[in-house]
VOSE-674891 format. One line per field, with one value per residue: residue number from 1; residue in three letters; x, y negated, z negated of N, C-alpha, C in turn. Coordinates in steps of 0.02 Angstrom, whole numbers, plus 32768, in hexadecimal, padded with zeros to 4 digits. Each point is the difference from the previous one (the first is absolute). Example, Ala and Ser with C-alpha at 12.3 -4.5 7.8 and 13.67 -1.06 7.14 Angstrom:
2
num	(1 | 2)
residu	(ALA | SER)
n.x	(8294 | 7FEE)
n.y	(811C | 7FCB)
n.z	(7E7A | 8024)
ca.x	(7FD3 | 802A)
ca.y	(7FC5 | 7FC5)
ca.z	(8000 | 7FFD)
c.x	(802D | 7FD9)
c.y	(7FC4 | 7FC9)
c.z	(8000 | 7FDB)
***
This chain:
203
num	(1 | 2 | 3 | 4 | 5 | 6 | 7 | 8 | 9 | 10 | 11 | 12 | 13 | 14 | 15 | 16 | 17 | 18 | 19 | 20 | 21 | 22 | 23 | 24 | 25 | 26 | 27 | 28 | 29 | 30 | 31 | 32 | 33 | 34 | 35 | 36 | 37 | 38 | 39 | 40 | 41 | 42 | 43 | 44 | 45 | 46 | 47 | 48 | 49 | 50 | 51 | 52 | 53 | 54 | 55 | 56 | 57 | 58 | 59 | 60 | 61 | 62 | 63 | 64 | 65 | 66 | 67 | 68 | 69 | 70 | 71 | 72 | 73 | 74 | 75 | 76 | 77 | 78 | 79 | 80 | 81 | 82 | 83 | 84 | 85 | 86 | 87 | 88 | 89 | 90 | 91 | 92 | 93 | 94 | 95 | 96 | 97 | 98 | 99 | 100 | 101 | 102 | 103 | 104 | 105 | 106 | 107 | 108 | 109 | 110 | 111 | 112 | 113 | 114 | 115 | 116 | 117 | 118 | 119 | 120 | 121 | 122 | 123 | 124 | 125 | 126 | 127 | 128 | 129 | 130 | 131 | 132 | 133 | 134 | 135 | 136 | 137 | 138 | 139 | 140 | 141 | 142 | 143 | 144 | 145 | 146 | 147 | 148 | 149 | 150 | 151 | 152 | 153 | 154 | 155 | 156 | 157 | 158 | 159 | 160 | 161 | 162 | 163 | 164 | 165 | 166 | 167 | 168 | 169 | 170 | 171 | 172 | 173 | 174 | 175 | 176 | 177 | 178 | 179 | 180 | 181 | 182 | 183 | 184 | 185 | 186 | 187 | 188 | 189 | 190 | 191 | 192 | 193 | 194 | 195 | 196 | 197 | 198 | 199 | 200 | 201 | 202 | 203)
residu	(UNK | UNK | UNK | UNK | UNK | UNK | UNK | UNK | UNK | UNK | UNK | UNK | UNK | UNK | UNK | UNK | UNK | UNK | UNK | UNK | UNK | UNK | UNK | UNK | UNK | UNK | UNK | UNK | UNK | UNK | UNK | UNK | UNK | UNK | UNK | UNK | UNK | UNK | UNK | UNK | UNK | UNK | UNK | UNK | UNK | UNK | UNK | UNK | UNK | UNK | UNK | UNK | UNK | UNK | UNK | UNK | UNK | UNK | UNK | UNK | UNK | UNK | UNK | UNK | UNK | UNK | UNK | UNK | UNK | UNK | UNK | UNK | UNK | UNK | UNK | UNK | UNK | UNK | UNK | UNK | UNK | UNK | UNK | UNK | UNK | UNK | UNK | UNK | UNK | UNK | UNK | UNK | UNK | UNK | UNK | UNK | UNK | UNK | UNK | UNK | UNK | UNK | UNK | UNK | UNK | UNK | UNK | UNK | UNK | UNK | UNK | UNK | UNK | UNK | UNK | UNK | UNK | UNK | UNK | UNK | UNK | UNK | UNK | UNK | UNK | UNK | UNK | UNK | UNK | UNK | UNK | UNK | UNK | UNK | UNK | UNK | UNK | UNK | UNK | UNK | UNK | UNK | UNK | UNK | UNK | UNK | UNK | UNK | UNK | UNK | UNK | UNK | UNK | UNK | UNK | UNK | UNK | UNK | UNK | UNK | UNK | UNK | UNK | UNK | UNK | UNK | UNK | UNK | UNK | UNK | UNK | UNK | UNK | UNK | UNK | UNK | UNK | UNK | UNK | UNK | UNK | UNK | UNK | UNK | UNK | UNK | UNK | UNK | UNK | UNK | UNK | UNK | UNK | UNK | UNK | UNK | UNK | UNK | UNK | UNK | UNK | UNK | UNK)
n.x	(11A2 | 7FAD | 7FEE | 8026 | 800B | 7FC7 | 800A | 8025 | 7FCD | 7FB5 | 8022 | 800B | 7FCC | 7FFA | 804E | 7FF4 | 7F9C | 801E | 8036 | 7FAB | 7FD9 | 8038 | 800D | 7FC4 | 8011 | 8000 | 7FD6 | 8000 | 804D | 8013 | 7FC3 | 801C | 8057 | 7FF0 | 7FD2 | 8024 | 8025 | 7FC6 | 7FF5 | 8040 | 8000 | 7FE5 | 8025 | 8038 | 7FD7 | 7FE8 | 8047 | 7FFD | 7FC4 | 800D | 7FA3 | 7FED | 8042 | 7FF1 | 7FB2 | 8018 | 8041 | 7FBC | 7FC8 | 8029 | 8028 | 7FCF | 7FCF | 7FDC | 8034 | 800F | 7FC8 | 8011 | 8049 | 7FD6 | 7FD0 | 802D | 8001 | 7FCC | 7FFE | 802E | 8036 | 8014 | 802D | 8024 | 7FF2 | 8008 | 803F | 800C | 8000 | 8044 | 7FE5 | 8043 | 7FEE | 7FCC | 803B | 802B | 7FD3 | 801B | 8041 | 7FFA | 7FCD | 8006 | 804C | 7FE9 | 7FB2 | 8032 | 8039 | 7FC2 | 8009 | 803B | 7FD9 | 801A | 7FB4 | 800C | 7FD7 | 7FC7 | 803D | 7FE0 | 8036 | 8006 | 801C | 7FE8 | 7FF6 | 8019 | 800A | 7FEF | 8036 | 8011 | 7FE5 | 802C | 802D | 8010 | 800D | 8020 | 7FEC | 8022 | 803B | 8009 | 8015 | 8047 | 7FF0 | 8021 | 8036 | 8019 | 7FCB | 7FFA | 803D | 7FEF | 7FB3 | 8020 | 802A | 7FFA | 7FBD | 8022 | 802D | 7FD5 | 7FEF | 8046 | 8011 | 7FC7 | 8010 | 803F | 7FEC | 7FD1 | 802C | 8033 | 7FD3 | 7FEE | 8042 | 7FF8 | 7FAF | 800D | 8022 | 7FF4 | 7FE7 | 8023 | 7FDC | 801C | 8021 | 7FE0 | 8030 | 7FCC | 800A | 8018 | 7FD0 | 8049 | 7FDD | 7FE2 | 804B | 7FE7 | 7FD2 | 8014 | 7FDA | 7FF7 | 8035 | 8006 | 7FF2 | 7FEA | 8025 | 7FC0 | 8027 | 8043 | 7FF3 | 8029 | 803A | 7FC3 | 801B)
n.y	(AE1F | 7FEC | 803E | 7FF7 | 7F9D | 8001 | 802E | 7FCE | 7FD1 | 802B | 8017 | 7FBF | 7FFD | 8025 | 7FCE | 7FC0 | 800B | 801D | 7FDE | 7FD7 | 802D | 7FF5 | 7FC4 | 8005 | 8015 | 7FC4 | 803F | 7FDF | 7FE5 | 8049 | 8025 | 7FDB | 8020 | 8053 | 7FD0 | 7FDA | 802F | 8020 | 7FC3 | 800D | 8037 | 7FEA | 7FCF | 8027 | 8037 | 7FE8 | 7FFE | 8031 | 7FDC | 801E | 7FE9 | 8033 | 8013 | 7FBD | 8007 | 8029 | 7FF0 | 7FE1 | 802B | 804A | 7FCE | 7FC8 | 801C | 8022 | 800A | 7FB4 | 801E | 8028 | 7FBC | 7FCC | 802D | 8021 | 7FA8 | 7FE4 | 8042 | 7FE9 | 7FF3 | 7FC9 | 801D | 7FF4 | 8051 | 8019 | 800F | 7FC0 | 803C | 7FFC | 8003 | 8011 | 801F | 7FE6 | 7FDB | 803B | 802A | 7FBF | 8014 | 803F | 800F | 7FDE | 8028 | 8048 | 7FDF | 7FE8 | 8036 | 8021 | 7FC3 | 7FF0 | 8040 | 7FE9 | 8022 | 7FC7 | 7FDA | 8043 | 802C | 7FFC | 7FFE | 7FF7 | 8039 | 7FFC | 7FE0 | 8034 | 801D | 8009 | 7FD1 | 7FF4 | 8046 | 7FE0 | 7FAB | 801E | 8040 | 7FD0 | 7FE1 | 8041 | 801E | 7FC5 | 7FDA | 7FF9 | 7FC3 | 8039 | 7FF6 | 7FE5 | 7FE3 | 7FF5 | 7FEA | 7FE6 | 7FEF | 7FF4 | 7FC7 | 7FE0 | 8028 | 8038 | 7FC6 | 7FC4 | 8043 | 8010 | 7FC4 | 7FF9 | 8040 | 7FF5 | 7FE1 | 8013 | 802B | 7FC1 | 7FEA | 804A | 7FFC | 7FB7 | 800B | 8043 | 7FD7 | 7FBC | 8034 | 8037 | 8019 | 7FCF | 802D | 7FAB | 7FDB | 7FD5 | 8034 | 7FB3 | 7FFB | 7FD8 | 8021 | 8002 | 7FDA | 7FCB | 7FED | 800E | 8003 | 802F | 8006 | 8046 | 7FEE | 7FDF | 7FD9 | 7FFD | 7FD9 | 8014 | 803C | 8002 | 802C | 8022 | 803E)
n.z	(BB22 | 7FEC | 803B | 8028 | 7FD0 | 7FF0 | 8048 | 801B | 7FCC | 8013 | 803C | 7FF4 | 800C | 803C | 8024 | 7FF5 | 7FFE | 8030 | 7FFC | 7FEB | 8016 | 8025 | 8002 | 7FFC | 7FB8 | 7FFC | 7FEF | 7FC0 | 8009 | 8010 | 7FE0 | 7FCB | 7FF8 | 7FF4 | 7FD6 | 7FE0 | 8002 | 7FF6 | 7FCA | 7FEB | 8020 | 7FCF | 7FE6 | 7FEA | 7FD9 | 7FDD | 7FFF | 8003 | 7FF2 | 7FDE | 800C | 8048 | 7FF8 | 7FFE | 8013 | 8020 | 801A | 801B | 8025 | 8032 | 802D | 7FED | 8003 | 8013 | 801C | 7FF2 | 800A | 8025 | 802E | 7FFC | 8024 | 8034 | 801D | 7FFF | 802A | 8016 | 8018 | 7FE3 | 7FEB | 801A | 7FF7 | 8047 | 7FF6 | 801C | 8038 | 7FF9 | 8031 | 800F | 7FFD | 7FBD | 7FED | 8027 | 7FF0 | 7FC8 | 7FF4 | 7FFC | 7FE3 | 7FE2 | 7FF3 | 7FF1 | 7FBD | 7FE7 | 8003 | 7FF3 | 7FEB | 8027 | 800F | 7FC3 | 8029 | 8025 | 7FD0 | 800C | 8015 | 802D | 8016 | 7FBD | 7FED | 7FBF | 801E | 801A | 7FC6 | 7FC7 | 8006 | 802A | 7FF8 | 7FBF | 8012 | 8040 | 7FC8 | 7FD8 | 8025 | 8021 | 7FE9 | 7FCC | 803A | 7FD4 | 7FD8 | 7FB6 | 8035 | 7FD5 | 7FFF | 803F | 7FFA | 7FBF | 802F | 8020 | 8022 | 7FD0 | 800E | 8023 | 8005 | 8007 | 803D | 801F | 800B | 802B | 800D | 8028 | 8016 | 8016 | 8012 | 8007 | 8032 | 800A | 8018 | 8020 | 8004 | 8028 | 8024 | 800B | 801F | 7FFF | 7FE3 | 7FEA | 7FDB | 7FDE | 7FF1 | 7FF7 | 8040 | 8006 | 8010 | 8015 | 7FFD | 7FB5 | 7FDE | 7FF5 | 7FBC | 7FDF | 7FEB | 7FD9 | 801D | 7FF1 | 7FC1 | 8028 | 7FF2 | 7FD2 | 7FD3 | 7FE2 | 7FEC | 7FC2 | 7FF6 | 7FB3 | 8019)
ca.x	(803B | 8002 | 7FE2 | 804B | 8015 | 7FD3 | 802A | 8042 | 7FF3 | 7FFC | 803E | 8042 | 7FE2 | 7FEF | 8014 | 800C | 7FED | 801A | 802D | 8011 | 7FE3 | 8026 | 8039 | 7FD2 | 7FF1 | 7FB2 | 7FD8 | 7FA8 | 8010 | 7FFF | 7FAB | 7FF8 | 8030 | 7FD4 | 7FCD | 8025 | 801C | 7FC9 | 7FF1 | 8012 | 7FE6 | 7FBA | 800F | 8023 | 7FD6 | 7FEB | 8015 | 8007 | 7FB7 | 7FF4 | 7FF5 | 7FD8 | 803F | 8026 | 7FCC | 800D | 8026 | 7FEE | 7FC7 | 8013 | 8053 | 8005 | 7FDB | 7FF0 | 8052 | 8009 | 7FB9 | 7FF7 | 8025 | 7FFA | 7FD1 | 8041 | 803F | 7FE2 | 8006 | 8032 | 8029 | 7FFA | 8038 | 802B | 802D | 802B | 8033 | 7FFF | 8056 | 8011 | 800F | 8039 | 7FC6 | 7FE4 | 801C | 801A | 7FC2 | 7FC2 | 8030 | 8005 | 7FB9 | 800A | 802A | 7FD9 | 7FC9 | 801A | 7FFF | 7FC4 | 7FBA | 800A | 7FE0 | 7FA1 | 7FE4 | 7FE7 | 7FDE | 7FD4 | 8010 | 7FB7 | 8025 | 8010 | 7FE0 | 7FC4 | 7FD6 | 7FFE | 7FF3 | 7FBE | 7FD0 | 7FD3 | 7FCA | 7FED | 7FEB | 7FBA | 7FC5 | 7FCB | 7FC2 | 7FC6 | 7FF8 | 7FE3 | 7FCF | 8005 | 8032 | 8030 | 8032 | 8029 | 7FB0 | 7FF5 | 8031 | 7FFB | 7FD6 | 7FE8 | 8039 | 8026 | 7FD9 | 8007 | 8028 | 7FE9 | 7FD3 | 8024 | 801E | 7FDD | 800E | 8027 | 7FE9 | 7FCF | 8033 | 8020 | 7FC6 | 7FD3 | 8036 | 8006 | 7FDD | 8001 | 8044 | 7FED | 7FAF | 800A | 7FFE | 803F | 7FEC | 8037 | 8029 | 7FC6 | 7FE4 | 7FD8 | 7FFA | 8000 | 7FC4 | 7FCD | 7FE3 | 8052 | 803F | 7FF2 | 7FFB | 8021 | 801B | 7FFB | 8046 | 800D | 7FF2 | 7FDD | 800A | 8044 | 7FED | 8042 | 7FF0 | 800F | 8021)
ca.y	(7FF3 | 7FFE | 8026 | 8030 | 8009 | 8012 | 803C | 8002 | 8006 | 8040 | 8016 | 7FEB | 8013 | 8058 | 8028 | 7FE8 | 802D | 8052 | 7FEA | 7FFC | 8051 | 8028 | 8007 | 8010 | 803E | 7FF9 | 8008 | 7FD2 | 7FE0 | 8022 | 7FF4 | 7FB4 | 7FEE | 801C | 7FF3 | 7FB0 | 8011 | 801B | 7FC0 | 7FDA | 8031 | 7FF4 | 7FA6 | 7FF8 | 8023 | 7FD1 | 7FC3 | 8038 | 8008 | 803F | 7FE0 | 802E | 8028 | 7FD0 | 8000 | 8046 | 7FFB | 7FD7 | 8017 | 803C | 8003 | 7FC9 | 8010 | 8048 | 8006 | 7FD9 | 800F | 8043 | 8020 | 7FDB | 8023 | 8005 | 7FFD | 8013 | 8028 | 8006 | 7FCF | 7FC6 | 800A | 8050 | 8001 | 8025 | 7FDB | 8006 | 8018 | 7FF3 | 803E | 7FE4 | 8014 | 7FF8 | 7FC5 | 800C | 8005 | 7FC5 | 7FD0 | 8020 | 7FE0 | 7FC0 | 7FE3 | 801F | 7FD9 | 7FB3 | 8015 | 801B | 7FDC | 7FC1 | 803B | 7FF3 | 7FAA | 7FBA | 8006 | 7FD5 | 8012 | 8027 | 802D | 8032 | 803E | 7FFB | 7FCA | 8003 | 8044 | 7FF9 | 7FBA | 7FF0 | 8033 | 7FEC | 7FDA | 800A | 801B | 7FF0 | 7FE0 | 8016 | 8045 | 7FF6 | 7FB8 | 7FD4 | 7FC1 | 7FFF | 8027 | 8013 | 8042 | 8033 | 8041 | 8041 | 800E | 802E | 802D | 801E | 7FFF | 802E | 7FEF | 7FD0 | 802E | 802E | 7FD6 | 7FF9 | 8040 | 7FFC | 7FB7 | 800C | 8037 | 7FD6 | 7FD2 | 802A | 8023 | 7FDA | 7FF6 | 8030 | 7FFE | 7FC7 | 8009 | 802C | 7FEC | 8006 | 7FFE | 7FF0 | 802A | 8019 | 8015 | 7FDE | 800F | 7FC5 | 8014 | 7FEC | 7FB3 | 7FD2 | 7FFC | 801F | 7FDC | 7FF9 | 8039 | 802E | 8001 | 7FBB | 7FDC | 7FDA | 7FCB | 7FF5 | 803A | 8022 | 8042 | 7FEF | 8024)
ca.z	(7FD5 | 7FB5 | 7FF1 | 7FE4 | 7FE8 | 7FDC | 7FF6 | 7FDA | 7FD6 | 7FCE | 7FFD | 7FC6 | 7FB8 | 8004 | 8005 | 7FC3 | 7FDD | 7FF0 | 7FE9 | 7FCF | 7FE7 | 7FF5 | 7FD3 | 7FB7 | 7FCB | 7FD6 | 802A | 8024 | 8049 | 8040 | 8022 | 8004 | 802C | 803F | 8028 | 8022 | 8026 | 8019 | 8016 | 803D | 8029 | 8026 | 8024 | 804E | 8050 | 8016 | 800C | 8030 | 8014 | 7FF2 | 7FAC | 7FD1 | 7FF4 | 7FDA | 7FDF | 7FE5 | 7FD4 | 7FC8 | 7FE2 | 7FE2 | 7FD9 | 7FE7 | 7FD2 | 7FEA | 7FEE | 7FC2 | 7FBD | 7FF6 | 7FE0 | 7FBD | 7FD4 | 7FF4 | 7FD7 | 7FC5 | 7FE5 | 7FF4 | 7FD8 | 801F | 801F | 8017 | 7FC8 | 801C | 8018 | 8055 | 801C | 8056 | 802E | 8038 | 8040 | 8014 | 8018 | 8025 | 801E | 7FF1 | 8037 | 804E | 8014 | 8009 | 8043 | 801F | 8022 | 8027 | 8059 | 802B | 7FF0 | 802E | 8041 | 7FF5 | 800F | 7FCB | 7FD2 | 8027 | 8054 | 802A | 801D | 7FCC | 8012 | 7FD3 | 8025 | 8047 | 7FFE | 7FE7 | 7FDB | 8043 | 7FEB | 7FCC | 800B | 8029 | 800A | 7FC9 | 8016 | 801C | 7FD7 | 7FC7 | 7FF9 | 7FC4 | 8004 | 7FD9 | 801E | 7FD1 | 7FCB | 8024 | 7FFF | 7FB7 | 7FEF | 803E | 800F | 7FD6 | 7FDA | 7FDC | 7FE4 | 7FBC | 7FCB | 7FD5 | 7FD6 | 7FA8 | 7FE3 | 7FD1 | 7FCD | 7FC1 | 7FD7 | 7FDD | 7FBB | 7FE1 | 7FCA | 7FCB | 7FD3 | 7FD7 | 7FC1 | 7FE1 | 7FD4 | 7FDF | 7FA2 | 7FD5 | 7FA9 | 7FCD | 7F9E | 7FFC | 802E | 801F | 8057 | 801E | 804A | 7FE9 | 7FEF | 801C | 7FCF | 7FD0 | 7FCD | 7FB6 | 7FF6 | 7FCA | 7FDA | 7FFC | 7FD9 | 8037 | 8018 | 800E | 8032 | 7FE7 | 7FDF | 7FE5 | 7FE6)
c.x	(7FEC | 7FF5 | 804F | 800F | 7FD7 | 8014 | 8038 | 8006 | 7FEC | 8031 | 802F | 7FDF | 7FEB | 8046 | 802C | 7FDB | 8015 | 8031 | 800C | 7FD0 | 8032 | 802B | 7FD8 | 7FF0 | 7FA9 | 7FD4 | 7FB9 | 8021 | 8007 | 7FBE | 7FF3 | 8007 | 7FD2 | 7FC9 | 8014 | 8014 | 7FC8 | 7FDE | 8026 | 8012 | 7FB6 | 7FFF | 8022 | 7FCD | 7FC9 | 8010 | 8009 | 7FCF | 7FE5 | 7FE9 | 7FDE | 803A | 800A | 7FCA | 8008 | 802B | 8011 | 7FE7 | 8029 | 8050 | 7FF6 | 7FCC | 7FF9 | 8035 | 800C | 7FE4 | 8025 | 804E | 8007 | 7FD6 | 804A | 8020 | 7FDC | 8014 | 8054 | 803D | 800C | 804E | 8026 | 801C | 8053 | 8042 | 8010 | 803B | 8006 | 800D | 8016 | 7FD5 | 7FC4 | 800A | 8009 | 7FB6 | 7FCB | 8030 | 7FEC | 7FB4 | 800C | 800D | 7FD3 | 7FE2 | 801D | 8017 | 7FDB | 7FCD | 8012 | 7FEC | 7F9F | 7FF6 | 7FD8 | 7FD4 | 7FB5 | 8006 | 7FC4 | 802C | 802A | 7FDF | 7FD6 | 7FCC | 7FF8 | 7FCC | 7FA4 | 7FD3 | 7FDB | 7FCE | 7FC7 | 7FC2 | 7FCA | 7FCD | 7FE3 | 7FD3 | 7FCA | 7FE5 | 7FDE | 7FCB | 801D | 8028 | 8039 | 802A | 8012 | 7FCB | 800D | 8029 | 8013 | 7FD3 | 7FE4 | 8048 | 802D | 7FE1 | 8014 | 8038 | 7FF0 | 7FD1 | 8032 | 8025 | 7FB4 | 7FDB | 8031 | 800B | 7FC1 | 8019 | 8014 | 7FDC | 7FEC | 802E | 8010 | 7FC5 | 7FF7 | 8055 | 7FDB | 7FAA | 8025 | 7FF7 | 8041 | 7FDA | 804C | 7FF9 | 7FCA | 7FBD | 7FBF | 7FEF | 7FE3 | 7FC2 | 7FD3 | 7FE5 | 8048 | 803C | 8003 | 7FC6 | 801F | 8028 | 800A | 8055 | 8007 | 7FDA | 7FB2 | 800B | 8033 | 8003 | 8042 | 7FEB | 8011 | 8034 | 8042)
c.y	(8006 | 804D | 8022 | 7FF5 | 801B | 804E | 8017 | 7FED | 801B | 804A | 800B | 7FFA | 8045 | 801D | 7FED | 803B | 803C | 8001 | 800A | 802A | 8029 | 7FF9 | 7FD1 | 802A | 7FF0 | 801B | 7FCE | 7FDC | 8010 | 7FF6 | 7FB3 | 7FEC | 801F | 7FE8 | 7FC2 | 8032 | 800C | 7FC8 | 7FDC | 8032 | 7FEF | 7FBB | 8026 | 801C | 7FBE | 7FCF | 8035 | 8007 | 805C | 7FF1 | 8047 | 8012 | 7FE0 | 8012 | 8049 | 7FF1 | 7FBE | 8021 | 8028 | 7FF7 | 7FCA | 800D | 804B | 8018 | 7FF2 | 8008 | 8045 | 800E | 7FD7 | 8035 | 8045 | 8005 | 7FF1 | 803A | 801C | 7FD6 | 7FDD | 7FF6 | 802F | 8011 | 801C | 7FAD | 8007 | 8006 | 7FE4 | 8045 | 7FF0 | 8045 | 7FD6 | 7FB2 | 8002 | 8015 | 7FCD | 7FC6 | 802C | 7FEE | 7FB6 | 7FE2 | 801B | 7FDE | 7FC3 | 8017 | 7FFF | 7FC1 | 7FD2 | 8043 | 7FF9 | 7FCB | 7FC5 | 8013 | 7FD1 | 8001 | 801A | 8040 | 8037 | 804C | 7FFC | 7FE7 | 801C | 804D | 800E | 7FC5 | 7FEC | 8018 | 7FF0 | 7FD0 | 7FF0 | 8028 | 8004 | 7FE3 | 8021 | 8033 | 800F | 7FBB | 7FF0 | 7FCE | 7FED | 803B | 8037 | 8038 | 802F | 801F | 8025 | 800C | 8044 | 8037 | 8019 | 801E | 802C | 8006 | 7FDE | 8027 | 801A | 7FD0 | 7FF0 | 802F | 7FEA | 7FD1 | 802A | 8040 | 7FF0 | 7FDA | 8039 | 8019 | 7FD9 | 7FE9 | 8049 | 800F | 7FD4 | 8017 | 803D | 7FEA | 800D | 7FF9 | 7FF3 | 802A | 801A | 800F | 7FE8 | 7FF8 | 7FB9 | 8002 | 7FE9 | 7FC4 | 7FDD | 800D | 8053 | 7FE5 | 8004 | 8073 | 8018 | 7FE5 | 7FB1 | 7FB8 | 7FC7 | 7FBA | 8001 | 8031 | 8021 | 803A | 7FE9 | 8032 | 7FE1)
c.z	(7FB6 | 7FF1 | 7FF7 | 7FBF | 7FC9 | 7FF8 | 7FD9 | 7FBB | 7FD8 | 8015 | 7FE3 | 7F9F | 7FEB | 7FE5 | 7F8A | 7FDF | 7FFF | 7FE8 | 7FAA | 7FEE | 7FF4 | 7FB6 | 7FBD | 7FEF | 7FE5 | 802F | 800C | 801B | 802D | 8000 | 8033 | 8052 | 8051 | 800A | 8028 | 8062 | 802D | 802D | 8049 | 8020 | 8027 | 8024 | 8043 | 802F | 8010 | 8040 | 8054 | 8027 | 7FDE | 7FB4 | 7FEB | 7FDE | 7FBF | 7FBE | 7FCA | 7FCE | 7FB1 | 7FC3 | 7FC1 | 7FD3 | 7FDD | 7FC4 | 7FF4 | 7FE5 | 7FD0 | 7FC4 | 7FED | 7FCB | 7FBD | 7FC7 | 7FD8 | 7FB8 | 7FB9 | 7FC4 | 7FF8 | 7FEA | 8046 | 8017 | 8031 | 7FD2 | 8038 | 8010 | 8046 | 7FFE | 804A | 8010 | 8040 | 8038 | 801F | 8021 | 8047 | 802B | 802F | 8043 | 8044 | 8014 | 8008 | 805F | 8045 | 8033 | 8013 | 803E | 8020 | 8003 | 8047 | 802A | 7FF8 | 8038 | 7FE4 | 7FEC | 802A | 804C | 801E | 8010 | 7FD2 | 8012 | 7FDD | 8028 | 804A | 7FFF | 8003 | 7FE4 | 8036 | 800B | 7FD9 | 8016 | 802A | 7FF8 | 7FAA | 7FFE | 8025 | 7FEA | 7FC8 | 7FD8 | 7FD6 | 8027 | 8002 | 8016 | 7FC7 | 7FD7 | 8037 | 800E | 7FC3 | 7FF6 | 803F | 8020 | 7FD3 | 7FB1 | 7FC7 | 7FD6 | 7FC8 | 7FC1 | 7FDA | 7FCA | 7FBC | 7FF6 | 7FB4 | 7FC4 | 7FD5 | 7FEB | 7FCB | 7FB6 | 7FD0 | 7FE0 | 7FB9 | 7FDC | 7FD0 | 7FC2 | 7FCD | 7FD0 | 7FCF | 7FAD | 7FE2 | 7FC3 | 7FD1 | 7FC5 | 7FE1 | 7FF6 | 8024 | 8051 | 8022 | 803F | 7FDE | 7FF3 | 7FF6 | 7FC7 | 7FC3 | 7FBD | 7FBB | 8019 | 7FC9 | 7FD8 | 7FFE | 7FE4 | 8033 | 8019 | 8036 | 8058 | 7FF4 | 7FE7 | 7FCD | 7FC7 | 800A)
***
């Protein structure tokens, strides 16, 4: 009973945070707002028994994420500058998905059934023969680590794609007014034309 309502509590706060991603313009509150969201993404998987899932998504939507789009917004404005429109499509879109998955969700089976198709197919495979197949402990290593190997290779493939795109955007030499090369040393010291104390032009 404490574990539902504990469900139903960050639920109902998942569903408050998107809520209000949505309908905030300040972007360091949207950042703000997505890592909060990330966070309790990771409580509920928790609460799911799925901590490696929960652990990921600590790691990557709660932090790495957060750094990257704070590093961002740094560089840009801190507002929207675009006015939100209603769009009577995409309203009508968001109601037909909606009703959709509420039709279809009382065909799902319970949550945790032995008897669900997920569970009848290949997990059984899984279970008995990670232990013999591969000697690990950890059900879960041995299936992204073995059966599903070639998959976790292709996902951090993509992840270090990702990282190398962004230390080669982030290393490129930008040269200020002037023509100073932020790669060398932290500050400017006394620039050409300017005043040494003040650091004004003094024309």
């Amino acid at each position: 009973m404490v574990i539902i309502i504990i469900d139903l509590v960050l639920l109902t706060l998942l569903c408050l945070t998107a809520f209000a991603i949505m309908l905030v313009r300040h972007l360091f509150a949207v950042v703000a707002l997505t890592g909060a969201f990330s966070l309790l993404s990771a409580g509920l998987l928790v609460t799911l028994d799925a901590v490696d899932v929960a652990f990921t998504e600590a790691a990557v939507g709660a932090g790495i994420s957060t750094v990257l789009m704070l590093g961002t917004l740094a560089l840009t404005k801190r507002r929207e500058a675009t006015k939100p429109k209603l769009s009577p499509i995409g309203l009508m879109i968001i109601f037909l998905t909606g009703a959709t998955l509420i039709y279809a969700t009382p065909d799902m089976p319970k949550f945790g059934a032995a008897d669900s198709p997920g569970l009848m197919h290949i997990v059984p495979d899984y279970i008995e023969g990670s232990k013999n197949d591969i000697a690990v402990p950890n059900i879960v290593t041995a299936i992204l680590a073995s059966y599903r190997g070639y998959d976790t290779l292709g996902e951090v493939a993509v992840i270090f794609t990702a990282g190398m795109g962004v230390i080669i955007l982030l290393g490129r030499r930008r040269e200020d007014e002037y023509g100073y090369s932020e790669d060398n040393a932290a500050f400017p010291l006394h620039p050409e034309g300017s005043d040494n104390t003040t650091g004004k032009d003094k024309s």
